[in-house]
C-alpha positions in Angstrom: 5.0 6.4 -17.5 3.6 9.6 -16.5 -0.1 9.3 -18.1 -3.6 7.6 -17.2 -2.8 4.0 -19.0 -6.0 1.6 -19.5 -5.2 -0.8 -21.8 -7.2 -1.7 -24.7 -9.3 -5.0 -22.9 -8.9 -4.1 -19.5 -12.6 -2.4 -19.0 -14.2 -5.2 -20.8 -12.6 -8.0 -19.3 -13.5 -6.4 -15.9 -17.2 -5.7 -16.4 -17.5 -9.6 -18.2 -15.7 -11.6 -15.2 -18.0 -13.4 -12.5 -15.5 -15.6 -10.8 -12.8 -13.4 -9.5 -9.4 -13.2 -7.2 -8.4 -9.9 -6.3 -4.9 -9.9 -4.3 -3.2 -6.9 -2.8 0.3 -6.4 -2.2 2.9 -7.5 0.8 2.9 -5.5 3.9 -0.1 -5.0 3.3 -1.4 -1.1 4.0 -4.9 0.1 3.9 -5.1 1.9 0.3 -4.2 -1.7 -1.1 -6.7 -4.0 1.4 -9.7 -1.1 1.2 -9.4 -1.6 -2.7 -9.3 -5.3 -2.9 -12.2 -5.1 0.1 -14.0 -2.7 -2.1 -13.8 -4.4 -5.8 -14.7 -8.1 -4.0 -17.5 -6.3 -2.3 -18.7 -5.0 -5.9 -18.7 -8.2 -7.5 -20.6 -10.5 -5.1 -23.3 -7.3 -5.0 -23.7 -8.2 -8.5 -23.4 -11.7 -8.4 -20.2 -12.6 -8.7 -18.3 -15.1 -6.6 -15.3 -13.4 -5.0 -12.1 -13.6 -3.2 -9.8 -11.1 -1.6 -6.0 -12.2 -1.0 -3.0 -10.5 0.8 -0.2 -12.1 1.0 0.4 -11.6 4.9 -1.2 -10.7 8.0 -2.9 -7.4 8.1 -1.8 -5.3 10.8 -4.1 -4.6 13.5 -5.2 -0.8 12.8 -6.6 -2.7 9.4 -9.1 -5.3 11.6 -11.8 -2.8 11.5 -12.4 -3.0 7.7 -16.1 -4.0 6.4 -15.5 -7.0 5.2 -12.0 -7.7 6.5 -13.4 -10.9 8.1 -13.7 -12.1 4.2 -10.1 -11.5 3.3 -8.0 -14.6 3.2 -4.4 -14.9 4.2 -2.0 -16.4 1.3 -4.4 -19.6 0.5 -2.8 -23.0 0.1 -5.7 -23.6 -2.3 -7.6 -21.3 -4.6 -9.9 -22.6 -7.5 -9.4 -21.3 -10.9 -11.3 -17.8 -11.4 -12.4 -15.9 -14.7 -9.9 -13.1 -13.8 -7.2 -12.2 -11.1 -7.4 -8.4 -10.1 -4.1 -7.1 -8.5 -4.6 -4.0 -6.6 -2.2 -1.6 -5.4 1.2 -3.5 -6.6 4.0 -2.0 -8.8 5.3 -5.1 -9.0 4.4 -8.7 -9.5 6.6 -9.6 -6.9 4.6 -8.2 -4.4 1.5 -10.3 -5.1 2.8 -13.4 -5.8 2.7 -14.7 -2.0 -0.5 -14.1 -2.1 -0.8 -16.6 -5.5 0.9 -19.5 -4.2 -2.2 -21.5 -4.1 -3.0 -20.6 -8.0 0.3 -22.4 -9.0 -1.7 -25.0 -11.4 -3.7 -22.1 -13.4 -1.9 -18.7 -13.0 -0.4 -19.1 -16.3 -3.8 -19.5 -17.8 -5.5 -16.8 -16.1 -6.0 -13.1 -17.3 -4.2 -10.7 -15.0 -5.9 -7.0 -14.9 -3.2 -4.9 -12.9 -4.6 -1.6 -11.2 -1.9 0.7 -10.0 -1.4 4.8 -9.2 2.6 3.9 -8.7 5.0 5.3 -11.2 7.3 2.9 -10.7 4.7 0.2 -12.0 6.3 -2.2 -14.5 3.3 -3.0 -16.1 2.7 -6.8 -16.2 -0.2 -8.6 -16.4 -2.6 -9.1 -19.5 -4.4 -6.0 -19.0 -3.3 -2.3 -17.1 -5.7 0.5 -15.4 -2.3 2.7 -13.9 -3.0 6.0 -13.4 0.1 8.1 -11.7 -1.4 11.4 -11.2 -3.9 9.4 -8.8 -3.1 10.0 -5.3 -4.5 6.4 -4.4 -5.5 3.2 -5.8 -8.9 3.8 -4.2 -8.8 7.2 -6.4 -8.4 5.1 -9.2 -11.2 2.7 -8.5 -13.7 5.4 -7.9 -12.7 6.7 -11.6 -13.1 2.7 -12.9 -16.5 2.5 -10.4 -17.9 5.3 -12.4 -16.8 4.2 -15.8 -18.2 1.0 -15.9 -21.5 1.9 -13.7 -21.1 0.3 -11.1 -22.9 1.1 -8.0 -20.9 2.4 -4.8 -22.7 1.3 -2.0 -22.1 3.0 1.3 -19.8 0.5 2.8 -18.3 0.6 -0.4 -18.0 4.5 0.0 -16.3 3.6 3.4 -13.9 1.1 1.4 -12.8 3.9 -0.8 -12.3 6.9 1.2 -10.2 4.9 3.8 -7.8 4.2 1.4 -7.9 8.0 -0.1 -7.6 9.3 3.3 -4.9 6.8 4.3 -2.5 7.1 0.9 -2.8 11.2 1.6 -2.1 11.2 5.2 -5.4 12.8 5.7 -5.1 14.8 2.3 -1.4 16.1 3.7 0.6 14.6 0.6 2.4 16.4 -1.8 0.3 13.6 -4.7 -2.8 15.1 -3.2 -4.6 17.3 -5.9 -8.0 18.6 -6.0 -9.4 15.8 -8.0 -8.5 13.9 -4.5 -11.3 16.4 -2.6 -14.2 16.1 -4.9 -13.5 12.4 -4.9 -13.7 12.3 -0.7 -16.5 14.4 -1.0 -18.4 12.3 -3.6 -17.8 9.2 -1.1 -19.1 10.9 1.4 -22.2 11.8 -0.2 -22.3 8.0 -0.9 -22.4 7.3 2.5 -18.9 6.8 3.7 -19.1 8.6 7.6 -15.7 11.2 7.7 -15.3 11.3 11.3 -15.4 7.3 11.7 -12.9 7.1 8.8 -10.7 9.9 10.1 -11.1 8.3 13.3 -10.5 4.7 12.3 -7.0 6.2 10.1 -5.8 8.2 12.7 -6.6 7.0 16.0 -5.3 3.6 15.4 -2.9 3.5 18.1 -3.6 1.3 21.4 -2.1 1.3 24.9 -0.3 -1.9 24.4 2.2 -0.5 21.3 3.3 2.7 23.1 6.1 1.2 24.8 7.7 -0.6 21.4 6.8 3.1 19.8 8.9 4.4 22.7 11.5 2.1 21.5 12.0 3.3 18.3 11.9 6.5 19.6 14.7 6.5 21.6 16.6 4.6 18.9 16.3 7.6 16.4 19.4 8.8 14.9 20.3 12.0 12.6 22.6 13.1 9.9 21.7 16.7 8.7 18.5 16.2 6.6 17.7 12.5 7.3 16.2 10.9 10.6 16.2 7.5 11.3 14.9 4.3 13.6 14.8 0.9 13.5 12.7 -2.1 15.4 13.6 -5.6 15.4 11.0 -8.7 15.7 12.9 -9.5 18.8 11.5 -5.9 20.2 8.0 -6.9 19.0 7.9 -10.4 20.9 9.3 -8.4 23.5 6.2 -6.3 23.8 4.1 -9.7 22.6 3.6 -7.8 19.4 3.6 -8.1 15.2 6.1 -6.2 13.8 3.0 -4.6 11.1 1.7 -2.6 14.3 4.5 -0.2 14.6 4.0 0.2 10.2 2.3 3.8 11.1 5.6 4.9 12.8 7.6 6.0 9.8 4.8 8.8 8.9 5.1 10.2 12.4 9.0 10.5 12.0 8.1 11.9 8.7 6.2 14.4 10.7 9.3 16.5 12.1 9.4 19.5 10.5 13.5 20.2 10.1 14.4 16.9 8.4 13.9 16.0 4.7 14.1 12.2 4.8 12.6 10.0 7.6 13.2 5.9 7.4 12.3 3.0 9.1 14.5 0.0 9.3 12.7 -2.7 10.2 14.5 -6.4 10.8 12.6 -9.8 10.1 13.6 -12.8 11.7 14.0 -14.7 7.9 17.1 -12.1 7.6 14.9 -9.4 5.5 15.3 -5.4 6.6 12.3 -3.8 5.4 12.7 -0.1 4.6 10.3 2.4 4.9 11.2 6.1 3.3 9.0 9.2 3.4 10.0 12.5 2.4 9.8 16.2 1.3 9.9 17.7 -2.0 13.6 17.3 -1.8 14.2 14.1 -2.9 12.3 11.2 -5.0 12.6 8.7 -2.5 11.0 6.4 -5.3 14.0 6.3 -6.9 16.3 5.6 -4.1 14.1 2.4 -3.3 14.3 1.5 -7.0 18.4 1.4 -6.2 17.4 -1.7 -4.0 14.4 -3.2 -6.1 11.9 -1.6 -4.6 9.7 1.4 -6.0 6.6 3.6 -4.5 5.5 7.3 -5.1 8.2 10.3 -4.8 7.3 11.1 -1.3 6.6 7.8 0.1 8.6 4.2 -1.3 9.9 1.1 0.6 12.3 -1.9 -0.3 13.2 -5.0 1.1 16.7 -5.6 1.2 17.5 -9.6 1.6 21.0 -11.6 3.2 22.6 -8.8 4.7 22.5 -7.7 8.5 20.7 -4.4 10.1 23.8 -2.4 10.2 24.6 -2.7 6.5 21.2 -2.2 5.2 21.2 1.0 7.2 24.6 2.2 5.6 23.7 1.4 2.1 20.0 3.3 2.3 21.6 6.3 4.0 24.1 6.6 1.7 21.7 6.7 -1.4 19.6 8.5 0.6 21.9 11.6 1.0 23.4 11.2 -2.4 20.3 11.6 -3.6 20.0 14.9 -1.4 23.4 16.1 -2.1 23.1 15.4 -6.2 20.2 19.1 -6.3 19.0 16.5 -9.1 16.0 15.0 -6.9 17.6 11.5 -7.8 
């Protein structure tokens, strides 16, 4: 799928629902949270009754979000909506903790999925994917737009978090111009650019720095690739969640003479979570697909279950510098 794909009933079923879920992804990350903040915002603006699920914890950086006092963590109990809006997933998997308390209606329940991921396998009753979006928030100003409805200013704020988030500050290699004229209509909207960019980038505090140095110190190199890992033993170390060292893999991806950096990161239910951003010289989208996961070709993660840290390490490097070594961008 490389094109803009609304299907047939997904614009109608959105503007017609009143009673709605909306439910980012796992690990949750602030392009999927800022949408689902921003589309449950909309709809109780205009009357709607509204909920916003993520399947786990947000990390701390994420806190600040208008509205993220609303947003509920996996609900035991969720009464049956009109609709269920999943935002930012390229997978049903990656929603479905969030769901656990819609067991009795799911099945009965239209499902509008809104994705920017390639990798997106398309379920639910009705898609909005758009790959050439560098965002979901990109893809929800488009959808804002097209149905007429209004973008408030914290709405605004919603939206060009995520932009600026998903970009790395418009740094990407999916950033296109489309991306600039959308931060700048937000901002003439009313999202404030410095508090953003301040609130995206400055989300470090004293108490992480000595985990960060951690991970530092841990970080290994083969030719192109650079690597780390943290443990949740090292967060409870540092009294720490293991989602406030998430921002790390994008400063290893920061070193300018590696292609590849990763970060490993061990749960204590025997999960490695793996982070993977990259260059133009390989589709790290496709390595992650390898290992059921999926993502953009610059940035992609996977969670690799029942193995230990060390082999989840070998298996991603390897791929990892097959894919370098095949000149196919595999």
């Amino acid at each position: 799928m490389s094109e803009r794909r609304i299907s047939p009933g997904a614009l109608a079923r959105l503007a017609s629902a009143r009673d709605v879920v909306v439910v980012g992804h796992n690990n949750p990350d602030a392009d999927s949270v800022c949408g689902a903040l921003a589309l449950a915002a909309s709809y109780r603006d205009r009357g709607g009754r509204t909920i916003a699920i993520t399947p786990n914890a947000l990390p701390e950086a994420l806190r600040f979000l208008p509205g993220g006092e609303t947003l509920q963590i996996a609900p035991e109990s969720l009464e049956r909506p009109d609709l269920v809006i999943a935002v930012d997933s390229g997978s049903y998997d990656r929603i479905a903790g969030g769901l656990q308390g819609a067991r009795v209606w799911i099945d009965s329940v239209p499902l509008v999925n809104i994705d920017h991921h390639i990798s997106n396998s398309g379920y639910g009753t009705e898609q909005v994917i758009d790959p050439h979006a560098a965002s979901v928030c990109e893809v929800l100003y488009d959808l804002f737009d097209e149905l007429s409805w209004e973008i408030t200013p914290a709405i605004a704020r919603l939206l060009l978090t995520g932009v600026i988030t998903d970009t790395r500050g418009f740094r990407t290699s999916s950033t296109t111009a489309r991306s600039l004229r959308i931060g700048g209509a937000l901002i003439d909207r009313g999202a404030p650019l410095t508090a953003v960019a301040d609130s995206v980038h400055r989300y470090r505090v004293a108490a992480e720095l000595p985990l960060w140095g951690l991970v530092l110190e841990r970080v290994e190199r083969y030719d192109d690739v650079l690597w780390s890992h943290v443990t949740h033993r090292d967060a409870a170390r540092f009294g720490l969640d293991l989602a406030d060292i998430e921002g790390l893999v994008g400063f290893l991806a920061d070193t300018r003479d590696v292609h590849v950096a990763i970060l490993f990161t061990a749960h204590s239910d025997d999960r490695v979570r793996v982070s993977l951003r990259a260059d133009m010289g390989v589709d790290v989208a496709r390595v992650a697909q390898q290992f059921g996961g999926g993502g953009h070709r610059a940035a992609a993660g996977c969670t690799i279950e029942g193995v230990d840290l060390g082999t989840a390490v070998e298996r991603i490097i390897t791929a990892v510098r097959a894919a370098l070594a095949s000149g196919a961008n595999a």
